[in-house]
C-alpha positions as CSV (number, residue, x, y, z in Angstrom):
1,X,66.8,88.2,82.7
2,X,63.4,87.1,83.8
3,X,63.4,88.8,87.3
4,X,62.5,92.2,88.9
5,X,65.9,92.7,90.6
6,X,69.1,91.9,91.3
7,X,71.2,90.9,94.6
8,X,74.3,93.0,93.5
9,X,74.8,95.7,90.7
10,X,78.6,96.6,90.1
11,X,80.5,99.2,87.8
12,X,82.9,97.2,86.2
13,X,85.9,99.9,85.5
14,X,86.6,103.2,86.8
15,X,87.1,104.8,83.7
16,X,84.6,105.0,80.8
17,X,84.7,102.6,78.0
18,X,82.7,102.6,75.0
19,X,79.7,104.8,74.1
20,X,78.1,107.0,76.6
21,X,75.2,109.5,76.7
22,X,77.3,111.7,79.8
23,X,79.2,114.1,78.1
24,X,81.3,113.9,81.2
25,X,82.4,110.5,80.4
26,X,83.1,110.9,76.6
27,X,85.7,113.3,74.0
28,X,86.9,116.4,75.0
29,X,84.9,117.1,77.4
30,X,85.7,113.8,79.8
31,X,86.4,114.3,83.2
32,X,87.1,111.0,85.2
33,X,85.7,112.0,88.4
34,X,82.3,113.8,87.3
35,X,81.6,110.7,85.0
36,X,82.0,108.3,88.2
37,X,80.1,110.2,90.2
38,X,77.3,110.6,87.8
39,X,77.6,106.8,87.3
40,X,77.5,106.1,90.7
41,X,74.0,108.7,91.4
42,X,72.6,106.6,88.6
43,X,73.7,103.4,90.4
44,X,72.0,104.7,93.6
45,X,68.8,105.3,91.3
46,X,68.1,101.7,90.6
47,X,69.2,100.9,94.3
48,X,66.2,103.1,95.8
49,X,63.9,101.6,93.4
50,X,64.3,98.9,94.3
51,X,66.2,96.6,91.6
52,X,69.2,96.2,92.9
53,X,69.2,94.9,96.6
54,X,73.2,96.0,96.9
55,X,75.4,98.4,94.6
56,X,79.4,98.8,94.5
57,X,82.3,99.1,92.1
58,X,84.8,96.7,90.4
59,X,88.8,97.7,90.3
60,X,88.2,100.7,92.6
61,X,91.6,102.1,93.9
62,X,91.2,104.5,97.2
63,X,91.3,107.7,95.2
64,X,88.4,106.6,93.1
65,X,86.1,105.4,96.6
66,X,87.4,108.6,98.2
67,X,85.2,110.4,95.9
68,X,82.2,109.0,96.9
69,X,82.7,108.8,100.7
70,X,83.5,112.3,100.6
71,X,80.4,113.4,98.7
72,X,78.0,114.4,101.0
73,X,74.6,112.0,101.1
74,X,76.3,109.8,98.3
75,X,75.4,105.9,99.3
76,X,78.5,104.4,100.3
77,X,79.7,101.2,97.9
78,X,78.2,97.9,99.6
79,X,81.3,96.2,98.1
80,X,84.4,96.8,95.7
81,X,85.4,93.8,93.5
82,X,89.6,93.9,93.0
83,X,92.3,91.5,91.6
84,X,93.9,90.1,94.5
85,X,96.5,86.6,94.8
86,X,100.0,86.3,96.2
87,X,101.4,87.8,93.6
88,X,99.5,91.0,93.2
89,X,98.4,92.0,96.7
90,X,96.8,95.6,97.8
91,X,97.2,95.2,101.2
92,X,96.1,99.2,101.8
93,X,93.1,98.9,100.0
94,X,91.9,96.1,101.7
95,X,92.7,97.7,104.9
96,X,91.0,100.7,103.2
97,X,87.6,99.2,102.4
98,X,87.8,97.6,105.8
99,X,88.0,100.8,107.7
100,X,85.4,102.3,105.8
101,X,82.8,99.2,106.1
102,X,83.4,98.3,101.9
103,X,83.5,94.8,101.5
104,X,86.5,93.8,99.7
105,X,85.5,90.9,96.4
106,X,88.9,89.4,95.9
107,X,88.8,87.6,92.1
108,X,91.5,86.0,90.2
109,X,92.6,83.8,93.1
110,X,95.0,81.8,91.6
111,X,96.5,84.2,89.5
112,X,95.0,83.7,86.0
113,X,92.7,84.7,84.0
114,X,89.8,83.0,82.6
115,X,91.6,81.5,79.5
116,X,94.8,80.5,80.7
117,X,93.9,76.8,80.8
118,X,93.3,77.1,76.7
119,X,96.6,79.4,77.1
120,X,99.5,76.8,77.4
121,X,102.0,79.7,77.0
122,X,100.9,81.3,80.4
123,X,103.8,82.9,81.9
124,X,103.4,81.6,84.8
125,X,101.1,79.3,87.3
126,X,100.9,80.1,91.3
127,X,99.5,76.3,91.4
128,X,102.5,75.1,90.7
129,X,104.7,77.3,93.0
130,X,106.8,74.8,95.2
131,X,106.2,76.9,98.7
132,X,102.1,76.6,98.0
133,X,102.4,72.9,96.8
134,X,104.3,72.3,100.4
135,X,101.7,73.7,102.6
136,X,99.2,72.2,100.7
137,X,101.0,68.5,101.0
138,X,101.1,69.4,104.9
139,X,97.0,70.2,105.1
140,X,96.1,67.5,102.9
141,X,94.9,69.9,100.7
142,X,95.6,71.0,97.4
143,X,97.3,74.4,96.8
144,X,94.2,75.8,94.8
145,X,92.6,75.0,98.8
146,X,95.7,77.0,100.2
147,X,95.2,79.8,98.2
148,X,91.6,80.6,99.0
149,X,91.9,79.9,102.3
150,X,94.9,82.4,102.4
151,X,92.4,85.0,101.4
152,X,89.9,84.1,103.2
153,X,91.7,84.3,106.3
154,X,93.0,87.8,105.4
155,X,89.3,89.0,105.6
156,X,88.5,88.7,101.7
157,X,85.5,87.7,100.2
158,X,87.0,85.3,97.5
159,X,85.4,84.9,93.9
160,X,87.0,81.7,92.3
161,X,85.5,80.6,89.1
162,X,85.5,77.1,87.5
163,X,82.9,74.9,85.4
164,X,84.5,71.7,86.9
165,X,82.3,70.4,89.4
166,X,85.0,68.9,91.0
167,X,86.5,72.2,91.3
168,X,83.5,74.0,92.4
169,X,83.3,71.5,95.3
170,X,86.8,71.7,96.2
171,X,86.8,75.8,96.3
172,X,84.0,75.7,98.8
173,X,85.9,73.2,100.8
174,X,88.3,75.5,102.6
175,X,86.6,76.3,106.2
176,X,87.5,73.4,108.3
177,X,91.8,73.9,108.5
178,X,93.6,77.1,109.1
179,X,96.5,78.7,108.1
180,X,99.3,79.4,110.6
181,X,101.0,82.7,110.9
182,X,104.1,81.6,109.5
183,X,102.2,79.5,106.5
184,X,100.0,83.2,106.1
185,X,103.6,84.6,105.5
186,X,104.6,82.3,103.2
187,X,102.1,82.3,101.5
188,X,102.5,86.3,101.5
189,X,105.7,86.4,100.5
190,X,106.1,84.0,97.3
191,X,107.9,84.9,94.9
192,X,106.6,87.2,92.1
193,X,106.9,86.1,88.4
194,X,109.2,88.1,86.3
195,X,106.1,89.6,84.1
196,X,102.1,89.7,84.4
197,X,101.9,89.6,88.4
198,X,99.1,91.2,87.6
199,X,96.7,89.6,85.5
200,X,94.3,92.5,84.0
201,X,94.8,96.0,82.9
202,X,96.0,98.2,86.5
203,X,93.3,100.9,87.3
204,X,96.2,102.8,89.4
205,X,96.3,104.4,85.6
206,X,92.9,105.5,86.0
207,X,93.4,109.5,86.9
């Protein structure tokens, strides 16, 4: 990469995938929480020397972060990265990380993942959604605007992705209208599609 460190180093998944030199993370011999842990020491490694300015986790769930914070002398995760949109909202982990000073990386914004634009057979589209178009009409915003801005004001750090600058302009454009209290409910409480509310694999099946 042409650089001696990195801002922010993540573990992607809670649970092992692929090849790994741990014997705690691989065959018979796997145990979930030993192969975190021992992940997470080596994550701490290349935090104290130096390489990684910040360390966290990706699609943590509270029992997974619980092991950490309760490990004594274990560095506590700078951030955890989670799927979070109207539809598919973890309100307790949020409230979770909060508490325990974890910021909480919202992605998938709108709902989708990275290829449903080449994906015309997307079950559904939270763009489109008639209660998110309305408020957006009101702000003079559009409902991609709304969205973030819903997250944002929940306390989320937001991570929406686009290669249209248009887009990219648009998403950053979000800080100078607010949400009201009944718009933050709204918002809140649309309704959830019929299948895929949530957009990647759950890692409440992570043991």
């Amino acid at each position: 990469m042409d650089t001696s460190y990195v801002d922010l180093l993540l573990i992607h998944w809670p649970g092992p995938a692929g090849q790994s030199s741990d014997p705690a993370c691989q065959g018979s011999s796997m145990n979930h929480t030993k192969c975190r842990l021992n992940t997470w020491h080596a994550m701490e490694k290349i935090f104290n020397a130096g390489t990684a300015y910040a360390i966290g986790v990706s699609n943590y769930e509270e029992n997974h972060l619980q092991e950490i914070l309760s490990t004594p002398g274990m560095l506590r995760p700078s951030v955890n990265q989670v799927e979070f949109h109207p539809y598919w909202q973890e309100r307790d982990l949020l409230q979770f990380c909060k508490q325990n000073n974890i910021t909480f990386n919202g992605y998938a914004p709108y709902a989708s993942n990275d290829w449903a634009a080449y994906y015309h057979h997307w079950p559904h589209s939270l763009l489109n959604d008639t209660t998110l178009q309305k408020i957006a009409q009101a702000h003079q915003r559009s409902p991609a605007q709304v969205a973030l801005r819903w997250q944002f004001q929940l306390g989320l750090v937001v991570n929406p992705r686009s290669q249209n600058i248009a887009h990219m302009r648009e998403n950053v454009n979000i800080f100078d209208f607010e949400l009201s209290n009944v718009e933050m409910q709204q918002v809140g409480s649309l309704q959830k599609p019929p299948s895929h509310p949530k957009v990647f694999e759950d890692p409440h099946d992570i043991p």
